[in-house]
Residue frames as a rotation matrix with the C-alpha (Angstrom) as fourth column:
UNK 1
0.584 0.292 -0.757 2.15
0.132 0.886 0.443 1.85
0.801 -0.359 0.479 -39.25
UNK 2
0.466 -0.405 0.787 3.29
-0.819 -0.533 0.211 1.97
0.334 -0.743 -0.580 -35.51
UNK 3
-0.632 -0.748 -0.202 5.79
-0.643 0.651 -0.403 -0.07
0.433 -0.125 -0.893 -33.77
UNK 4
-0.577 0.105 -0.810 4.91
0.247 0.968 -0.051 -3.26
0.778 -0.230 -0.585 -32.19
UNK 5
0.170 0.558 0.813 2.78
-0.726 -0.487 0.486 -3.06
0.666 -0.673 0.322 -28.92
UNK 6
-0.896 -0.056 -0.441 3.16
0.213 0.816 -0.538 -5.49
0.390 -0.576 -0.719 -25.93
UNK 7
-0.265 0.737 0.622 0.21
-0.565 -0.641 0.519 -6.22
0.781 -0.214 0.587 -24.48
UNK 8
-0.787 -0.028 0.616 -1.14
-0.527 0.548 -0.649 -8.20
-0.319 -0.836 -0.446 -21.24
UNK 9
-0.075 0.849 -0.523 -4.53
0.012 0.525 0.851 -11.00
0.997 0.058 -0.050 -21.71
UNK 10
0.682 0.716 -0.147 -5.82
0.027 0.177 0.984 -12.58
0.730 -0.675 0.101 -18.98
UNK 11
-0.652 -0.758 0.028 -4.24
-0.354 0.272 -0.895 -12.74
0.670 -0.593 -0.445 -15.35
UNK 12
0.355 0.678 -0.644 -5.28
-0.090 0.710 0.698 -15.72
0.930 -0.190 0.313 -13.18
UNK 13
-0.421 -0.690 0.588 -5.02
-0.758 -0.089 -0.647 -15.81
0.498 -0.718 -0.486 -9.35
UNK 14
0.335 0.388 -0.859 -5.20
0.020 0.908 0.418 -18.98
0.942 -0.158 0.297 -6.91
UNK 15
-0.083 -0.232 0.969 -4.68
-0.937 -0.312 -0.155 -18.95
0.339 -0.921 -0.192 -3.30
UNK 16
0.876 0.158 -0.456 -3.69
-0.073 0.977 0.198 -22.44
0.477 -0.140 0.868 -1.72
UNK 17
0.419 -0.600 -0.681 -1.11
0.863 0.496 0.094 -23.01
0.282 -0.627 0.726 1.22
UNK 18
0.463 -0.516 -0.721 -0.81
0.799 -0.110 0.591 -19.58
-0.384 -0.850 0.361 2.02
UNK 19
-0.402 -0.916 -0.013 0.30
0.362 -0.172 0.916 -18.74
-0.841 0.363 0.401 -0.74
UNK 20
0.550 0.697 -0.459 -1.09
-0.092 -0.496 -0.863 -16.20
-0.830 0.517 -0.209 -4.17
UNK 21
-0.519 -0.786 0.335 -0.21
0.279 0.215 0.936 -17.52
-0.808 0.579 0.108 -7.52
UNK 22
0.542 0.574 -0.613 -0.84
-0.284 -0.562 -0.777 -15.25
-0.791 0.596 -0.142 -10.38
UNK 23
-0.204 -0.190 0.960 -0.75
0.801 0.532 0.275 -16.56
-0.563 0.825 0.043 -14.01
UNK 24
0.318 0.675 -0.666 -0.51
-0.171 -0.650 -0.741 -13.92
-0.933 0.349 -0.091 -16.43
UNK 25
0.167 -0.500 0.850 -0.22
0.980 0.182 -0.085 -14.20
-0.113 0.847 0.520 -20.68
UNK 26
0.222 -0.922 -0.318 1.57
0.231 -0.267 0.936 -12.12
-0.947 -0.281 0.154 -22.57
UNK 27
0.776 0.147 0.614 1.21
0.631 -0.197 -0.750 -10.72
0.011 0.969 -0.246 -26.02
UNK 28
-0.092 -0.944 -0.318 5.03
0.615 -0.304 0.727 -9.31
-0.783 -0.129 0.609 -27.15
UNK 29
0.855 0.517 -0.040 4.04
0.202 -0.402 -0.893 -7.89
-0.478 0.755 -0.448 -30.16
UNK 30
0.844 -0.537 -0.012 6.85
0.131 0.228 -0.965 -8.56
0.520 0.813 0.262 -32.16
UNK 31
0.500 -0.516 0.695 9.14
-0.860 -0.391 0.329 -8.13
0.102 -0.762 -0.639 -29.27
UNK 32
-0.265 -0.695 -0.668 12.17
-0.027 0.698 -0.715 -10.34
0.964 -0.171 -0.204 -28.66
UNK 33
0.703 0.417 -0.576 10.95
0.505 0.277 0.817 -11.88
0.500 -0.866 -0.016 -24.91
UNK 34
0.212 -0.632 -0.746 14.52
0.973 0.205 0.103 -11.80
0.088 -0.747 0.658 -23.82
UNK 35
-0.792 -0.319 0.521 14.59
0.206 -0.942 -0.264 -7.70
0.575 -0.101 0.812 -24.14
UNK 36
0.087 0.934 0.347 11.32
-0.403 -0.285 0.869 -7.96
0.911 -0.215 0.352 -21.61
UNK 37
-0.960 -0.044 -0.276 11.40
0.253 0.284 -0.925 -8.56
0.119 -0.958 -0.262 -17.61
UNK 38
0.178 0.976 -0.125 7.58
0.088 0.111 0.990 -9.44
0.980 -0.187 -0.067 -16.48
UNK 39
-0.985 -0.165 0.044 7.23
-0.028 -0.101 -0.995 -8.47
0.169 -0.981 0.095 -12.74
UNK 40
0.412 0.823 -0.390 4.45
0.769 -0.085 0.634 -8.82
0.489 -0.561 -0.668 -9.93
UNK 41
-0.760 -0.440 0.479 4.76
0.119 -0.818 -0.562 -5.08
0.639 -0.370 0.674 -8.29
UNK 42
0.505 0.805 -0.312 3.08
0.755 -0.237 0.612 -3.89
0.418 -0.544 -0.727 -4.90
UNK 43
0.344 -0.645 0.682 3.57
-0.471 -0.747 -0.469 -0.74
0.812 -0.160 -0.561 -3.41
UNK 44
-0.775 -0.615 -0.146 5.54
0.261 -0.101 -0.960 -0.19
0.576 -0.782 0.239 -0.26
UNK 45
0.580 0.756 -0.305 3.57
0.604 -0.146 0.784 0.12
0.548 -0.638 -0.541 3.13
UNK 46
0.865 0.013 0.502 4.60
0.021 -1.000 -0.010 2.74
0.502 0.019 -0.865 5.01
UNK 47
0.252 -0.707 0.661 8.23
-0.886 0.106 0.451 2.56
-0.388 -0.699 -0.600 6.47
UNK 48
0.248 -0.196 0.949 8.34
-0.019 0.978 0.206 -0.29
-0.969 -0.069 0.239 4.22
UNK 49
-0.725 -0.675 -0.135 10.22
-0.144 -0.043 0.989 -1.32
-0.674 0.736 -0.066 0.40
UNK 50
0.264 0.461 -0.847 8.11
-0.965 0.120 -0.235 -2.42
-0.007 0.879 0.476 -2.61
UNK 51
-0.179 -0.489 0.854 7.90
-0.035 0.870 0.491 -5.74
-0.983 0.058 -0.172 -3.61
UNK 52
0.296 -0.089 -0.951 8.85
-0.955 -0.042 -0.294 -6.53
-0.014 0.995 -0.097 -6.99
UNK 53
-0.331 -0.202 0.922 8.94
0.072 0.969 0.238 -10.44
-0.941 0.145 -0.306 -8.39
UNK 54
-0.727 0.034 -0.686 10.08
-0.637 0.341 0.691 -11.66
0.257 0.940 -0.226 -11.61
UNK 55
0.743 0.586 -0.325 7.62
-0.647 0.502 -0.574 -13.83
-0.173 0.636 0.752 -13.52
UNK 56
-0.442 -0.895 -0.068 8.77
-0.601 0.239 0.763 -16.59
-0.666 0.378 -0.643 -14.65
UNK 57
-0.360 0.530 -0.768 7.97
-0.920 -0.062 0.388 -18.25
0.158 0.846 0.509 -17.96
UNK 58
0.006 0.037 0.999 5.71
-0.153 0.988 -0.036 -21.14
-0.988 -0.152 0.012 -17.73
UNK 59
0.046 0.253 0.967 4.53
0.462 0.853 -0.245 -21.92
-0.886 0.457 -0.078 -21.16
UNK 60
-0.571 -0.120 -0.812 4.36
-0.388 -0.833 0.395 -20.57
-0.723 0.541 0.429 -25.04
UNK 61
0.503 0.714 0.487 2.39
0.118 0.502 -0.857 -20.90
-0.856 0.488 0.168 -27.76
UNK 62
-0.495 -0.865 0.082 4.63
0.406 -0.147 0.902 -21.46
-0.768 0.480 0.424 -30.84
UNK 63
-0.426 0.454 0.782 2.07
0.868 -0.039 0.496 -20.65
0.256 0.890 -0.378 -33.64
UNK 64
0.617 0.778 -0.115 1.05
0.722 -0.502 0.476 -17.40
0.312 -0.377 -0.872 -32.14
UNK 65
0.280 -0.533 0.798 3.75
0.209 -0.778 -0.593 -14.81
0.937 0.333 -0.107 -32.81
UNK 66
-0.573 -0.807 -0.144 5.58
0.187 0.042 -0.981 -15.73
0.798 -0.589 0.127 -29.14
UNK 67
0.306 0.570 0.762 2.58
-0.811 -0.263 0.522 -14.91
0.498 -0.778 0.383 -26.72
UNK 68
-0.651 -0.664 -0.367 4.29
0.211 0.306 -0.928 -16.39
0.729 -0.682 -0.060 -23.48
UNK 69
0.731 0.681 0.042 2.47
0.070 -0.136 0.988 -17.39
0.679 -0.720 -0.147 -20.06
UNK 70
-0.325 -0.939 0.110 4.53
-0.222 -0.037 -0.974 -15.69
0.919 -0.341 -0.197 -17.39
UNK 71
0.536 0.790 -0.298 3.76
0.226 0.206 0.952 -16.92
0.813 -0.578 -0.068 -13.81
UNK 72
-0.367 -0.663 0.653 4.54
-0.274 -0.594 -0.757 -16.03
0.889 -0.457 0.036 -9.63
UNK 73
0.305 0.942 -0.141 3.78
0.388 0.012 0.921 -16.28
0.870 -0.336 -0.362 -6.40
UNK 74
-0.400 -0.631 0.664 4.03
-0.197 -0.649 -0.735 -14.62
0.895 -0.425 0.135 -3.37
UNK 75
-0.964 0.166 -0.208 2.89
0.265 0.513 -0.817 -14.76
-0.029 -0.842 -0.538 0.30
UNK 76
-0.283 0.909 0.306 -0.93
0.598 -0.082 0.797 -14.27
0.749 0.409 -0.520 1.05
UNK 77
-0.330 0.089 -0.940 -0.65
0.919 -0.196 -0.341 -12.25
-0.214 -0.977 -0.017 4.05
UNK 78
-0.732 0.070 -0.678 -1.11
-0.271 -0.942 0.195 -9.12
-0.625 0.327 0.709 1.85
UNK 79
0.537 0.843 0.042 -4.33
-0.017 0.060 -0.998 -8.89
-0.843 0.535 0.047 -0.76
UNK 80
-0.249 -0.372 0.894 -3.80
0.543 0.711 0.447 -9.89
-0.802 0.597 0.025 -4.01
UNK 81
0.721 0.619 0.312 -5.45
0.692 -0.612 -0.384 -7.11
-0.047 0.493 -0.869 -4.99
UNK 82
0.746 -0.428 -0.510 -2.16
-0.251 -0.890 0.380 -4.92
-0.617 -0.156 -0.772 -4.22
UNK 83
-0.052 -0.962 0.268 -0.17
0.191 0.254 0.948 -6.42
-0.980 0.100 0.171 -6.84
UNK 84
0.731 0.672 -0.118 -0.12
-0.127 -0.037 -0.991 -5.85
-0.670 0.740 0.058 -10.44
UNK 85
-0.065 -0.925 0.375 2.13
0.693 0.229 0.684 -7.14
-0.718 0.304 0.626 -13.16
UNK 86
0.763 -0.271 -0.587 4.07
-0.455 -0.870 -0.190 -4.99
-0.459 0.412 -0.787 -15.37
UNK 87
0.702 -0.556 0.446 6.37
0.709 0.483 -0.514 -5.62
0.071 0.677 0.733 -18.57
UNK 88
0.553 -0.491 -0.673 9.92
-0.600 -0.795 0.088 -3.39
-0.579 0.355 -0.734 -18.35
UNK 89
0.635 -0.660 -0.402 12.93
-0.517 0.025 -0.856 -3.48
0.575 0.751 -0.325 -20.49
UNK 90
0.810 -0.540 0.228 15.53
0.485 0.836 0.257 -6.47
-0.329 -0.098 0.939 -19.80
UNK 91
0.418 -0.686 0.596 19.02
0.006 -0.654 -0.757 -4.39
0.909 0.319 -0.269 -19.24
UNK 92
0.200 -0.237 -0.951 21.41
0.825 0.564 0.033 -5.08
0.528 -0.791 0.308 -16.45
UNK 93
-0.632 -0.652 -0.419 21.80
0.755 -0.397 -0.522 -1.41
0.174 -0.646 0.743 -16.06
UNK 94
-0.416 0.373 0.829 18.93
0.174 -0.862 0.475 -0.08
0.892 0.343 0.294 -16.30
UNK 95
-0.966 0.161 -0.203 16.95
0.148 -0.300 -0.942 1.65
-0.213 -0.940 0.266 -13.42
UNK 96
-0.567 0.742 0.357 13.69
0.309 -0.210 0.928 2.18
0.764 0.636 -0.110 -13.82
UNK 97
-0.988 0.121 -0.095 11.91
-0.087 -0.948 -0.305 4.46
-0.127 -0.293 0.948 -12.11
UNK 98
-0.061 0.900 0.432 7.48
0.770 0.317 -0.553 3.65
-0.635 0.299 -0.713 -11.59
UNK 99
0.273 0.730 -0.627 7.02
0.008 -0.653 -0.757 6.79
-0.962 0.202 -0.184 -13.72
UNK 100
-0.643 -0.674 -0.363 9.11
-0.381 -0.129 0.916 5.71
-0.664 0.727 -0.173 -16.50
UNK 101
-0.016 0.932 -0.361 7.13
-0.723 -0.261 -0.640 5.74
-0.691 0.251 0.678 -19.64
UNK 102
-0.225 -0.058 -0.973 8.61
-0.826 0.541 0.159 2.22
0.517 0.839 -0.170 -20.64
UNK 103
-0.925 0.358 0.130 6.97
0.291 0.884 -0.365 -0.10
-0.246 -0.300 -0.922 -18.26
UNK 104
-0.134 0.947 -0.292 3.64
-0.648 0.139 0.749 -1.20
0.750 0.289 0.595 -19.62
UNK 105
-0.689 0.340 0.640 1.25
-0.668 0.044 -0.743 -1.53
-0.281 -0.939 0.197 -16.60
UNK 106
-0.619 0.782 0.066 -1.67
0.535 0.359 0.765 -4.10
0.574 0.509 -0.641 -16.50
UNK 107
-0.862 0.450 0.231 -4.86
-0.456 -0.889 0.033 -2.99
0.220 -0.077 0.972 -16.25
């Protein structure tokens, strides 16, 4: 039997003042949330940084082994299409690197 799995469900976007809010759930798979940091990620335009925004939790379902709705928004000047959320590890020192093979991308 393998370890737990985090996994992503649906992600919901809404566009209204400007502004792209993206609703996504959350399946921890037996994960402890608080060892998990949910981000919206877009790359970097050229000469320009990444953007990277915590999630923050809206809701949970208690009967349902911690699945957790994590939500964001961000400006709309950029497609919503260039963002995608991503679960890493919750560690004040870690670094994390896009190729590191502990952030679980959505798809």
């Amino acid at each position: 039997m393998g370890r737990p799995r985090d996994h992503f469900g649906a992600v919901e976007i809404k566009t209204h003042d400007d502004r792209d809010f993206f609703e996504v759930t959350i399946f921890p798979g037996g994960i402890d949330l608080d060892a998990l940091c949910v981000q919206l990620y877009a790359n970097s335009f050229p000469g320009g940084r990444a953007v990277i925004e915590e999630m923050i939790p809206q809701s949970s379902f208690p009967d349902s082994d911690g699945v957790q709705i994590y939500a964001a928004s961000v400006d709309a000047s950029r497609p919503a299409s260039d963002y995608t959320p991503r679960i890493i590890a919750r560690h004040p020192d870690a670094q994390v690197p896009l190729e590191a093979n502990q952030i679980h991308w959505q798809h």
